[in-house]
Phi, psi and omega in degrees: 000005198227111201262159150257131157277321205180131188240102183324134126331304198250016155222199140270015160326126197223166186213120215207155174225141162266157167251117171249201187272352195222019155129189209239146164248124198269158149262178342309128189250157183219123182261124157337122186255145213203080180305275169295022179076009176218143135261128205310120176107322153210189217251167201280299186312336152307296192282357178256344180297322183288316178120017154328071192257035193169121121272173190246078178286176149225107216292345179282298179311297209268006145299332163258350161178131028265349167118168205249355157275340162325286157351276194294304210294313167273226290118053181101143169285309173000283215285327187272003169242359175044072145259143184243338164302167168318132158223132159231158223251110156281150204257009151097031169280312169320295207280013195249308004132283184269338193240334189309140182271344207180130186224164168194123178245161193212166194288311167326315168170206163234137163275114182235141181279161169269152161271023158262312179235352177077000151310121171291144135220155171224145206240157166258245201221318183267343145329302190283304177313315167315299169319298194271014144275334161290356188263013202032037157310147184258005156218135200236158185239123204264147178328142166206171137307130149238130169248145178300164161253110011248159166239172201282183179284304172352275197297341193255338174281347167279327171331294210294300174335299204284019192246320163303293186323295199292356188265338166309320197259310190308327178255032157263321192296346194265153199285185182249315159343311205243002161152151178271230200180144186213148198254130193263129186259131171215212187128001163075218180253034187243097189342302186284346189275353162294296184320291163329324165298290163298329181292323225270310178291348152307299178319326191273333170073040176281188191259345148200188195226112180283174160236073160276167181096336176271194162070051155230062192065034226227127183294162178299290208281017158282324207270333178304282175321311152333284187290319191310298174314306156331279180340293188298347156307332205255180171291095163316318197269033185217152177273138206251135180250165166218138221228127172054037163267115194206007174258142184319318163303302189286327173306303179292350136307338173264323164274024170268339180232049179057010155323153168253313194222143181226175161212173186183183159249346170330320175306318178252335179303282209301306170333282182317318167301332174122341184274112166247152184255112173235163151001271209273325147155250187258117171267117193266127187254014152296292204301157200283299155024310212232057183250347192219027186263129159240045154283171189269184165342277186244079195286347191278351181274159167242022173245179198339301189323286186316316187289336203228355202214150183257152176291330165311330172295293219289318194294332188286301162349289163292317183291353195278322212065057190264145156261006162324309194286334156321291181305318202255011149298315208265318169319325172276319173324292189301321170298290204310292196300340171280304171284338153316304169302333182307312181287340183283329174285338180305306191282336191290304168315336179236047179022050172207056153305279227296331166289321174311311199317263182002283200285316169318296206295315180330294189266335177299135176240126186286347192254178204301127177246165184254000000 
């Protein structure tokens, strides 16, 4: 499912197109998160307008609502949220993990409260594969363990263990048909339970490969380390995901050590919140800083926002509690996140990342800017 196009000269950087049943995505790619079968605020013809070409539903969310007979019942999620592009489906381990009032895992699956109605259930490994082919995803994730950071080696090598075994019964349960499936490496920050971990699940032949477990609290050059090691592991010829790496500096640091695809909510969570992200870095549009700036956003963006609204409009927006400002935060958030890869595929094609690299982290300031 996977071409490498062009391999940066002077890194590791790839330049790569996936095939899917619904169409094709170029890398390095940043998938939109469409949690709930939404992105949150705004409507999908805006976000393929930004230049989408692949979301991130979550099979754990629309499993519990609107429910997975819902679904089956429009023809799929495509036809019930009506996107006709790639979605791949994360399987809700994490959020079972995390969000759940009450979990108890076992080598057999997990038992879980909903954090909606307090109703149990419990999915196995092969449960979860089922879902997301009824939900016709074109990339689906297989059950896993994730532990928090930090933990002992104890707890992250039984993590790791039951996450291979589940990933074993995941490409047995799965049709070949119905989508492809990536085997998730986890093993926490212990060097050797990663190695093990990629060899065993390489060995297993999935059609790509996740990097989990990390951006759950592990400083960036923790996490920097992490992936170059996984990465030197993997198959060149598969597409490498780092799963919820989503602030702009760490994307461009990870496709400096071969990520292909990343995701994350950051884009429309800060957007809602008030934060827009640029050239230069984080704009918070609440602060009196901006009640009488009518420059735009962003002057190096080209989108809807940028183009058509002052930073004084959008901070009048938010103190009014329009929700305008919402929407058009987070629309510009997804545009800047979209056209960073655009441009990283642009420097990676003329074998000149490592000068983009460069000249980004130089003006971006990850801290708040006027």
């Amino acid at each position: 499912m996977f071409t490498l196009i062009h391999q940066d000269k002077n890194s590791k950087a790839r330049l790569g197109r996936v095939t899917t049943a619904h169409g094709d995505f170029d890398t390095p790619a940043f998938m939109t998160v469409g949690t709930h079968a939404t992105v949150k605020g705004l409507m999908f013809k805006d976000i393929e307008q930004a230049g989408a070409q692949i979301i991130l539903a979550n099979a754990y969310h629309v499993f519990l609502r609107p429910g997975m007979e819902v679904i089956k019942k429009a023809g799929g999620l495509h036809k019930f949220m009506s996107w006709d592009k790639p979605i791949l489906t994360d399987s809700g381990g994490y959020q079972v993990f995390s969000l759940a009032l009450y979990r108890k895992i076992s080598d057999q699956g997990v038992e879980f409260q909903s954090h909606i109605d307090g109703l149990k259930h419990f999915l196995t490994p092969e449960d979860v594969i089922k879902n997301q082919e009824d939900l016709g995803s074109d990339i689906m994730m297989p059950l896993d363990e994730c532990v928090h950071y930090p933990c002992i080696k104890d707890q992250a090598k039984v993590a790791m263990e039951r996450t291979i075994a589940w990933a074993k019964r995941s490409k047995e349960a799965q049709l070949k048909e119905k989508g492809a499936l990536f085997g998730i490496i986890q093993g926490a920050t212990y060097e050797d339970l990663r190695r093990d971990c990629a060899k065993r699940l390489v060995d297993m032949d999935f059609d790509g490969y996740s990097i989990g477990g990390v951006s759950v609290g592990e400083s960036s050059n923790l996490i920097y380390n992490i992936i170059e090691l996984v990465v030197d592991l993997l198959p060149p010829g598969k597409p490498r995901y780092a799963m919820g790496i989503g602030y702009p500096f760490d994307i461009v640091e990870a496709v400096d050590r071969g990520v292909d695809m990343f995701d994350c909510v950051i884009p429309t969570r800060y957007g809602r919140n008030g934060t827009a992200f640029t050239s230069g870095g984080k704009i918070t549009i609440r602060n009196a800083a901006y009640t009488e700036d009518f420059r735009p956003l962003d002057p190096k963006c080209s989108c809807y926002v940028c183009q058509n609204f002052s930073r004084a409009y959008l901070r009048h927006l938010f103190n009014a509690k329009e929700m305008l400002g919402l929407v058009l935060l987070s629309l510009h958030n997804v545009y800047f996140f979209l056209d960073l890869m655009r441009q990283i595929r642009a420097a990676i094609k003329e074998d000149k990342f490592s000068q983009f690299k460069q000249m980004f982290l130089m003006n971006y300031n990850n801290q708040i800017c006027v």
